[in-house]
C-alpha positions as protocol buffer text, in pm:
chain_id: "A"
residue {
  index: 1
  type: UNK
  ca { x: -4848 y: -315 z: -1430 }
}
residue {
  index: 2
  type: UNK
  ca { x: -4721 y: -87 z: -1170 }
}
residue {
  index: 3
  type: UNK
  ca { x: -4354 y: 38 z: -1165 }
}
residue {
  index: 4
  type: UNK
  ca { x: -4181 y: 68 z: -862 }
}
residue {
  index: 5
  type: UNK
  ca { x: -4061 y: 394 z: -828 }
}
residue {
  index: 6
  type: UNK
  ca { x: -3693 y: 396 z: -690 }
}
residue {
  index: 7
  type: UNK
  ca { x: -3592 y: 597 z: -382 }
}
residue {
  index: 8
  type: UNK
  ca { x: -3175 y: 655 z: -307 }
}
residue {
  index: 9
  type: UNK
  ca { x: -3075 y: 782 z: 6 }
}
residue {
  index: 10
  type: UNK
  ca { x: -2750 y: 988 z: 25 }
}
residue {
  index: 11
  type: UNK
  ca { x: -2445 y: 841 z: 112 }
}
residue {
  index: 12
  type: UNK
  ca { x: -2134 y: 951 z: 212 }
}
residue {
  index: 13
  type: UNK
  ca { x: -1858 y: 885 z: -73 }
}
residue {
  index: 14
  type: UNK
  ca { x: -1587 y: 693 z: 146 }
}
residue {
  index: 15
  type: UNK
  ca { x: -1893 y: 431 z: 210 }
}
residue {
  index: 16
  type: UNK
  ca { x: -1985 y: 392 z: -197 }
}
residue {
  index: 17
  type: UNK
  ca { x: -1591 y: 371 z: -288 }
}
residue {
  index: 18
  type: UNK
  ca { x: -1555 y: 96 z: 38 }
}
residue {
  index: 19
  type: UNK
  ca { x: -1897 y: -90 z: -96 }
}
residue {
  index: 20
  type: UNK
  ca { x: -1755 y: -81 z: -450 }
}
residue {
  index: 21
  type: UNK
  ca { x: -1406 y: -223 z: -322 }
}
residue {
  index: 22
  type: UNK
  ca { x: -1515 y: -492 z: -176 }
}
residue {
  index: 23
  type: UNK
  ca { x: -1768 y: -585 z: -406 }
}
residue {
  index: 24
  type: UNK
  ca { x: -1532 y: -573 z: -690 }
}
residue {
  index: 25
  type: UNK
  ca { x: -1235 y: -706 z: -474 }
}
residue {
  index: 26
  type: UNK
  ca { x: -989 y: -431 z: -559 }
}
residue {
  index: 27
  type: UNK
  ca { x: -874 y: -401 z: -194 }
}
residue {
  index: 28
  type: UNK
  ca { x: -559 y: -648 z: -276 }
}
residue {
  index: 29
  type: UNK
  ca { x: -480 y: -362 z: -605 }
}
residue {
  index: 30
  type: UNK
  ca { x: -535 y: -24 z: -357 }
}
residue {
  index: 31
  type: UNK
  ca { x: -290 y: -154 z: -50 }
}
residue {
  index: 32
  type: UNK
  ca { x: -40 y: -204 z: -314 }
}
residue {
  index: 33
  type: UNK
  ca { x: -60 y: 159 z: -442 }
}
residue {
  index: 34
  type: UNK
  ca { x: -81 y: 250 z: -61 }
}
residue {
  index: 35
  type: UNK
  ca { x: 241 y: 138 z: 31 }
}
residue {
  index: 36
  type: UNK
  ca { x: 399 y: 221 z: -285 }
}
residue {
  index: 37
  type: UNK
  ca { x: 328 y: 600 z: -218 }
}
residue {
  index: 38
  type: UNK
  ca { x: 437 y: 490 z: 180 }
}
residue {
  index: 39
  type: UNK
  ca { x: 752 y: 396 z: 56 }
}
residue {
  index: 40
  type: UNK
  ca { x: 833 y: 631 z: -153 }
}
residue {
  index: 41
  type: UNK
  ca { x: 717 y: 891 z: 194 }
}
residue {
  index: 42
  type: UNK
  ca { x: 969 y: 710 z: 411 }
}
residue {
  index: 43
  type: UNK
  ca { x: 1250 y: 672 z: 161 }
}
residue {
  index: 44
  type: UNK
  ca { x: 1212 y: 1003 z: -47 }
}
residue {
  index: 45
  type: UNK
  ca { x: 1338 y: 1044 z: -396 }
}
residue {
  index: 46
  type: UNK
  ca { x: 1662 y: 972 z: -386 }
}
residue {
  index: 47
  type: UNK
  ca { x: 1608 y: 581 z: -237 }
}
residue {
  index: 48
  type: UNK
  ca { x: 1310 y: 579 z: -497 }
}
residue {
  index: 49
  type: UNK
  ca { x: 1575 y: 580 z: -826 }
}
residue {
  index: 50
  type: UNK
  ca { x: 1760 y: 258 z: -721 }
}
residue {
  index: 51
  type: UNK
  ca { x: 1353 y: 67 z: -644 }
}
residue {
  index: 52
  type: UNK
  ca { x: 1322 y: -88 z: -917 }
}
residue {
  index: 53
  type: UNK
  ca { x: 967 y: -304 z: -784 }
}
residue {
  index: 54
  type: UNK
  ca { x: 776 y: -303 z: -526 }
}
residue {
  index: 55
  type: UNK
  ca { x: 590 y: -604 z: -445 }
}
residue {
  index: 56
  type: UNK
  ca { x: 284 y: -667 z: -133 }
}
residue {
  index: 57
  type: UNK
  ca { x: 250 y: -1049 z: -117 }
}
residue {
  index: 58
  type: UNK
  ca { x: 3 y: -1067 z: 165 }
}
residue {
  index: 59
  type: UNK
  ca { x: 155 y: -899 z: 456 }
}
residue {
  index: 60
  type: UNK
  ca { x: 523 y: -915 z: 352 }
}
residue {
  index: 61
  type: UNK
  ca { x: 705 y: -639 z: 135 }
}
residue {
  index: 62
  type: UNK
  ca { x: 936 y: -713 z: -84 }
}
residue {
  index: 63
  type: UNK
  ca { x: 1142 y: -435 z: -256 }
}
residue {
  index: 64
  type: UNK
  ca { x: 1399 y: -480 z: -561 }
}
residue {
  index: 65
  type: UNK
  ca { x: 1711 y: -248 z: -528 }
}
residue {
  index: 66
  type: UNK
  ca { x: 1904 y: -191 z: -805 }
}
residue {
  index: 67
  type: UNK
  ca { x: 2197 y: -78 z: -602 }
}
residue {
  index: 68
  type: UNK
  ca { x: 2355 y: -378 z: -343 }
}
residue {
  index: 69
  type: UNK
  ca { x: 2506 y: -114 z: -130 }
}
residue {
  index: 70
  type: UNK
  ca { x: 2213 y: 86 z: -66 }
}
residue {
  index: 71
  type: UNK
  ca { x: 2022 y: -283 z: 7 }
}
residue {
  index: 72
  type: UNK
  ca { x: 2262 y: -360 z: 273 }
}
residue {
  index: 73
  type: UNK
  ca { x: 2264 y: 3 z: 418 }
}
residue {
  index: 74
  type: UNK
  ca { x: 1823 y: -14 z: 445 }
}
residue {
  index: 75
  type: UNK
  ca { x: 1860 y: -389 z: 565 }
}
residue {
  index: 76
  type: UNK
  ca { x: 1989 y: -205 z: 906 }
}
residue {
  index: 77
  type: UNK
  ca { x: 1714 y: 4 z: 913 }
}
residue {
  index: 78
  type: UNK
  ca { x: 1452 y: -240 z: 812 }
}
residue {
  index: 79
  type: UNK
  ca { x: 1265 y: -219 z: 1180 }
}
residue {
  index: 80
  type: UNK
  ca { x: 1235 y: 141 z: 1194 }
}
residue {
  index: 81
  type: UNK
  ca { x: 1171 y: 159 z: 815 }
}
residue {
  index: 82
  type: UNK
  ca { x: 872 y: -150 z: 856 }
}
residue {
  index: 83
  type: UNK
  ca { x: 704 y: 97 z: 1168 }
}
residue {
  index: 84
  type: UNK
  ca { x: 740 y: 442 z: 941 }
}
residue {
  index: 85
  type: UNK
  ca { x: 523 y: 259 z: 671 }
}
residue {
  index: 86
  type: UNK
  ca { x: 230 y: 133 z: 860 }
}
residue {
  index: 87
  type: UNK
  ca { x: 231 y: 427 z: 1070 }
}
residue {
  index: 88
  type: UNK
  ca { x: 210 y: 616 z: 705 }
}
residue {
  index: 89
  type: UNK
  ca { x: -42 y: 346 z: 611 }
}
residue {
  index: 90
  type: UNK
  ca { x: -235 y: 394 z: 927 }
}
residue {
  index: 91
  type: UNK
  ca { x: -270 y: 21 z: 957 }
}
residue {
  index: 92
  type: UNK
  ca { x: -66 y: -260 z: 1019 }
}
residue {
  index: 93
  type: UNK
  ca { x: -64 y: -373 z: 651 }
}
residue {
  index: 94
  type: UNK
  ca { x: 305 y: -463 z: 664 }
}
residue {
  index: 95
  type: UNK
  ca { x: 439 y: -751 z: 893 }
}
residue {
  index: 96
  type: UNK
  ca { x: 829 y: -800 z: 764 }
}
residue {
  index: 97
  type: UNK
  ca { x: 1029 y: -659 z: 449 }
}
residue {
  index: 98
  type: UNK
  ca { x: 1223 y: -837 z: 214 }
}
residue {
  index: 99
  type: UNK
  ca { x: 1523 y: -646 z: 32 }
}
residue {
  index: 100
  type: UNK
  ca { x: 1597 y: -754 z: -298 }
}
């Protein structure tokens, strides 16, 4: 019996780690961790104590404040806030936010 020898032909990274997330379908798990680091970008450190979870339920955001003042002070903002994070995202991933 002959063996077929096996040839590979280089590939750039990005295209193996985009092959394996779609084959494996952890696209859903890596947007999530994509707009968590986007929010915590936009918001900074401060606005990051009082989120208590952050949530992508297809394109809609929802974010749990621990702090009701602070929730109705972003809810203002929630336009400009909503065009920061897919401009961070580089994508429209996000189409409305949800404050919590």
């Amino acid at each position: 019996m002959s063996q077929k020898k096996r040839t590979f032909e280089p590939k750039p990274i990005q295209d193996v780690l985009q092959q394996i997330t779609e084959q494996r379908n952890l696209a859903k798990g890596l947007n999530e961790l994509k707009v968590k680091q986007a929010w915590e970008a936009t918001v900074g450190s401060n606005v990051m104590q009082f989120t208590q979870e952050l949530s992508l339920r297809g394109k809609t955001l929802y974010i749990h404040l621990s702090s009701a003042p602070l929730r109705e002070e972003l809810s203002y903002g929630k336009e400009k806030i909503l065009k920061h994070l897919n401009d961070t995202l580089g994508f429209e991933g996000i189409q409305k936010i949800v404050l919590r």
